[in-house]
C-alpha positions in Angstrom: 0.0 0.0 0.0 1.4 3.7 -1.0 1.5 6.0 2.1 2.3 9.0 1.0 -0.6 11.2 -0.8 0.2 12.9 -4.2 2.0 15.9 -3.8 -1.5 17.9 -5.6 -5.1 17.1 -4.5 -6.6 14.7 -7.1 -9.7 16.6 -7.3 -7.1 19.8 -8.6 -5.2 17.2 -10.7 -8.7 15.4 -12.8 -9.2 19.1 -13.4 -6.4 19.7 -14.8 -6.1 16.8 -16.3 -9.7 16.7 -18.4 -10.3 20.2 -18.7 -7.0 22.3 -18.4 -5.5 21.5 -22.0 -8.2 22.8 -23.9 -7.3 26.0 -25.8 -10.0 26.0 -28.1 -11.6 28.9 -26.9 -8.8 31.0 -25.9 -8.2 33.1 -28.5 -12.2 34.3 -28.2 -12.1 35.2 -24.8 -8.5 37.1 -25.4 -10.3 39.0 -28.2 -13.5 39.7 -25.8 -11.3 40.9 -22.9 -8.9 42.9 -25.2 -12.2 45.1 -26.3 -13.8 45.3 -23.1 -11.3 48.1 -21.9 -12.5 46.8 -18.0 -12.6 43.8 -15.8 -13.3 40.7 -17.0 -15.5 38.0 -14.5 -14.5 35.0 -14.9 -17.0 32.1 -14.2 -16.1 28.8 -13.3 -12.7 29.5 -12.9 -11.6 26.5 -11.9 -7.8 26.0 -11.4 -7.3 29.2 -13.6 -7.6 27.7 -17.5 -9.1 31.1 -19.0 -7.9 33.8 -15.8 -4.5 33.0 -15.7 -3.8 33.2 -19.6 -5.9 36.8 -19.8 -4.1 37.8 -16.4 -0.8 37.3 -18.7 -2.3 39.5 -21.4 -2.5 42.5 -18.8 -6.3 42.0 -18.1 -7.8 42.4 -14.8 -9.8 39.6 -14.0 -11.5 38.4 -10.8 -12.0 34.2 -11.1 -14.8 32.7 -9.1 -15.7 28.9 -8.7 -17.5 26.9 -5.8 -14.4 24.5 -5.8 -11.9 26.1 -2.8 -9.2 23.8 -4.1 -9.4 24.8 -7.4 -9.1 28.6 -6.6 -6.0 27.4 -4.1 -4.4 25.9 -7.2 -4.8 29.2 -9.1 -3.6 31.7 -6.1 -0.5 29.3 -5.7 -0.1 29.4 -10.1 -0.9 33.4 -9.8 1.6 33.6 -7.1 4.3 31.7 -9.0 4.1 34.0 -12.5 3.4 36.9 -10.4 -0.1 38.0 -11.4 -2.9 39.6 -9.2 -5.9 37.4 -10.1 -9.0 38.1 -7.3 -10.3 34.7 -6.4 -13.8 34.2 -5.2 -15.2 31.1 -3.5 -18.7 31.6 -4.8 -22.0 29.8 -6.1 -22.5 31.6 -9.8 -26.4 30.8 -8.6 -25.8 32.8 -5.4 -23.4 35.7 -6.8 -23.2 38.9 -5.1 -20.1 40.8 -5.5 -20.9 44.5 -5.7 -19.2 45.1 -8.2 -19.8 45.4 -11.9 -17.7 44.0 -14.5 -17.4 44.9 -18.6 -17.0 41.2 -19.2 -18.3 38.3 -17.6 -17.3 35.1 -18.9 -19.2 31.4 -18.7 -16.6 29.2 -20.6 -16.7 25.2 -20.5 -20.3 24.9 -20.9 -21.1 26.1 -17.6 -24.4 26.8 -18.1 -24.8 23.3 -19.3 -23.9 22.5 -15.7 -26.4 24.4 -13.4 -28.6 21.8 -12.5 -31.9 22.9 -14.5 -34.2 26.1 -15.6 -34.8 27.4 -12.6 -30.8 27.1 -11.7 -29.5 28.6 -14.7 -32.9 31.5 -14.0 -30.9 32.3 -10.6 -27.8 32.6 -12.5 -28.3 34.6 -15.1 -30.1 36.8 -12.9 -27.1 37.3 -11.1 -24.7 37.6 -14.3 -26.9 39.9 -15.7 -26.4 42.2 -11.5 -22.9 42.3 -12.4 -22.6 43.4 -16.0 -22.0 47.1 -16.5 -23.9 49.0 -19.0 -22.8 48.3 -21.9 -20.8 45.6 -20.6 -20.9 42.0 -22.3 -21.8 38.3 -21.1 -20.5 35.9 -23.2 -21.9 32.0 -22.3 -20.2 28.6 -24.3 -23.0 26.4 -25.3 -22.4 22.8 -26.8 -22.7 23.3 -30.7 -26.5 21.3 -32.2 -26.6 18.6 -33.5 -24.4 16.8 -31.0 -22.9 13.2 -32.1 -25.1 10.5 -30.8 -24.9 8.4 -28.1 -21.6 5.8 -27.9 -18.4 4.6 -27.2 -16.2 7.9 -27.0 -12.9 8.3 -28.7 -10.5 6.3 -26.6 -8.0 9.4 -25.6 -6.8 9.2 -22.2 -6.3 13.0 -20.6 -3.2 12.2 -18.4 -1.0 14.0 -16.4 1.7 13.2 -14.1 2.5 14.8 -10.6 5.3 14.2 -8.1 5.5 10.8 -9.9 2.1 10.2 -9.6 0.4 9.3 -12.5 -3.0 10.6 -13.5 -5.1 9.2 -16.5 -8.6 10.1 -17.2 -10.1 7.7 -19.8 -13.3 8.7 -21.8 -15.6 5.6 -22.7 -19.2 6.1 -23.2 -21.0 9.3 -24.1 -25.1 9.0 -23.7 -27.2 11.9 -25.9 -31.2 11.7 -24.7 -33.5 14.9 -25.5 -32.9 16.3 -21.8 -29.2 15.5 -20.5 -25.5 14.4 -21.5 -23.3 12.2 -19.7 -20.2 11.9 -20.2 -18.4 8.2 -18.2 -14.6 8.5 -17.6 -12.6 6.0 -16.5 -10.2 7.5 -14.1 -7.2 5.6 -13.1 -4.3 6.8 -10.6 -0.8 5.1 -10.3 1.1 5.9 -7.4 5.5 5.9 -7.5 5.2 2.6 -6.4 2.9 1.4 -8.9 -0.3 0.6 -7.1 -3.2 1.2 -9.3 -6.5 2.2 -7.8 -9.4 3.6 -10.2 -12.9 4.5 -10.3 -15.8 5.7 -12.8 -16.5 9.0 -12.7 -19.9 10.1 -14.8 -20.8 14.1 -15.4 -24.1 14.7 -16.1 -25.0 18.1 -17.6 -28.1 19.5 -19.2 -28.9 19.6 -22.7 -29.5 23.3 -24.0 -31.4 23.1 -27.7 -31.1 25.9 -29.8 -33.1 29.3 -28.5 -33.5 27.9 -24.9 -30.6 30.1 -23.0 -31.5 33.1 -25.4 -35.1 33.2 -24.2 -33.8 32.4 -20.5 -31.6 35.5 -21.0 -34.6 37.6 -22.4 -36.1 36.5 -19.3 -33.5 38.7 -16.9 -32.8 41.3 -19.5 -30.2 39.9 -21.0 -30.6 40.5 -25.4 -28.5 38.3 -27.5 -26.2 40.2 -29.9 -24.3 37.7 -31.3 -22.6 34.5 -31.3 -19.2 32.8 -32.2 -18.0 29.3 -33.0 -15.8 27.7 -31.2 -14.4 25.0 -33.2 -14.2 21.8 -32.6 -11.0 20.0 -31.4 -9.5 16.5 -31.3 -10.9 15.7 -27.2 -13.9 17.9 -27.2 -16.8 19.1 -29.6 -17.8 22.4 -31.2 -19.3 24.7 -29.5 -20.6 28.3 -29.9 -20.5 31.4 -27.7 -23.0 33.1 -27.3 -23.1 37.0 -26.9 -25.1 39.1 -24.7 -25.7 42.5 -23.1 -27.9 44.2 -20.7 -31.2 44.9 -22.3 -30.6 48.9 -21.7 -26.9 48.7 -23.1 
């Protein structure tokens, strides 16, 4: 049996290791912050994907998640390249900073992962108490049509810390009218080689076309555009959607 614990909390390292490569949608956020001319809001910050890379770009940006080991991860990576990113331990649902932001960003599907209407209702209520005038929200929604239900493409996310070796293994992805899940094999191999492993299964909600933009209407939120996000070798397309304060 392996008594020491890897060096970086495992819930910090699955993060990183099945969400923190993905640069798809990058360069739109860059693009969105570099226009915005004030603070962005970060959403769902997680270990610091999106803040970190627009905190290196000179942007001010304030990173909120309900995950306190995630935000830890990103103080201590702040810390290390010398950037002042604001961290907030925060429900998105419950939001109430005070302040208001010129952009507010929901990447990684988010929205998707709210828990139902009347969840993402609460939270775009509270994005839209936090967007200056004038100010943009921009949300990333999974692309329609999505590939039916099956085996996913058999590429392992992994990552190795302090010798410890991480690999997150998609298998099975299940498509029905209301809800995705997504079933991930995650193994974990310790110095010594002992292997322990578990499934892990993500369920988010499916969002059809026109559902979040009447939700929006619904706060005062108008849409006022949208981008694609292309779609990469681990994850699908997806497009962002753009929005503003009805009075902008």
């Amino acid at each position: 049996m392996s008594v020491a614990a890897p060096p970086v909390p495992v819930a910090v390292t699955w993060h990183d290791a099945e969400c923190g490569g993905y640069a798809g949608d990058l360069p739109l956020w860059r693009e969105l912050a570099e226009a915005s001319g004030g603070p962005v809001l970060d959403l769902g910050a997680g270990s610091g994907r999106v803040a970190l890379d627009l905190a290196e770009r000179g942007c001010e940006v304030v990173a909120v998640d309900s995950e306190v080991l995630l935000l830890d991860a990103l103080d201590a990576r702040a810390a290390e390249l010398g950037l002042a990113i604001e961290t907030v331990t925060a429900d998105v649902r419950e939001l109430a900073l005070g302040r208001a932001f010129k952009l507010v960003l929901a990447p990684m599907q988010l929205l998707h992962m709210l828990g139902g209407a009347a969840n993402r209702h609460l939270a775009l209520a509270a994005i839209r108490s936090h967007l200056a005038p004038g100010g943009t929200f921009a949300a990333a929604i999974l692309a329609e049509p999505l590939p039916p239900s099956g085996r996913a493409k058999p590429l392992p996310d992994v990552r190795e810390v302090g010798g410890w070796i991480h690999s997150s293994l998609p298998i099975e992805v299940r498509v029905s009218d209301r809800e995705i899940e997504i079933v991930r094999l995650r193994q974990l191999v310790a110095p010594d080689g002992e292997l322990t492993e578990e499934l892990d299964v993500m369920t988010v909600d499916r969002l059809p076309p026109g559902l979040v933009e009447g939700e929006a209407a619904e706060v005062g939120l108008r849409i006022t555009g949208s981008q694609p996000i292309p779609e990469t070798d681990e994850h699908v397309a997806s497009v962002a959607l753009l929005t503003e304060t009805g009075d902008g």
